[in-house]
C-alpha positions in Angstrom: 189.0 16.6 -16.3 190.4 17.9 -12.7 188.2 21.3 -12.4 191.4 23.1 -10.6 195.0 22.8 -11.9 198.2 24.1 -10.2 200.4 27.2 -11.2 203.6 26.1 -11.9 205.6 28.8 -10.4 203.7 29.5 -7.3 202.4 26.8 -5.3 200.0 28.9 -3.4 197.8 29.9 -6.2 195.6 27.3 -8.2 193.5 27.9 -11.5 189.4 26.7 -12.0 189.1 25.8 -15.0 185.8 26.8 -15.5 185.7 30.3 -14.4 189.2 30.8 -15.2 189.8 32.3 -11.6 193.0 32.2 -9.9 192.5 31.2 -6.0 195.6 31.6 -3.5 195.2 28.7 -1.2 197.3 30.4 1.0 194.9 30.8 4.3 197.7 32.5 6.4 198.6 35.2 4.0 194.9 35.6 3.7 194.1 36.3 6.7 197.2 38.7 6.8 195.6 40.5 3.8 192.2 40.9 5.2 193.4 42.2 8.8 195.5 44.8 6.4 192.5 46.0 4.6 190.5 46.2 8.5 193.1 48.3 9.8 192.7 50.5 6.7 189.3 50.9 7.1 189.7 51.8 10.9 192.1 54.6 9.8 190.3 56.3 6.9 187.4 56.1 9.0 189.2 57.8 12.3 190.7 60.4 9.7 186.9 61.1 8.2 185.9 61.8 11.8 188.9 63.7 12.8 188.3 65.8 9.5 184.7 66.5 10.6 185.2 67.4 13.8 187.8 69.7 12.6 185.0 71.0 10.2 182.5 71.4 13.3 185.5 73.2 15.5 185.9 76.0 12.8 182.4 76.4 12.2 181.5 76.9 16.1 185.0 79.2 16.3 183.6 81.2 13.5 180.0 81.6 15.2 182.0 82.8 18.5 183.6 85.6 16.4 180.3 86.8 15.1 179.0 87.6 18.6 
């Protein structure tokens, strides 16, 4: 017994039979996917550092008033 078997309407995507998984053989739209999720990383991260330095700013700005 074949331990993958095809999915009939996409061609891309096969079944194992023994874990039941579905596995897109697709490599270009794989690679597609995991540059996507990079670039999203890169750009939460740049917004996490933009919000702290923000954060820093308003507490030295509010340390300048006090004096």
């Amino acid at each position: 017994m074949p331990r993958t078997k095809k999915i009939k309407d996409n061609p891309d995507l096969i079944k194992d039979t023994t874990s039941q998984a579905v596995i897109n053989t697709n490599r270009t739209a794989i690679q597609v996917r995991r540059a996507q999720i990079a670039l999203n990383k890169a750009k939460d991260a740049e917004l996490k550092q933009m919000k702290d330095d923000i954060a820093e700013l308003k507490s030295l700005l509010k340390s300048l008033g006090k004096k």
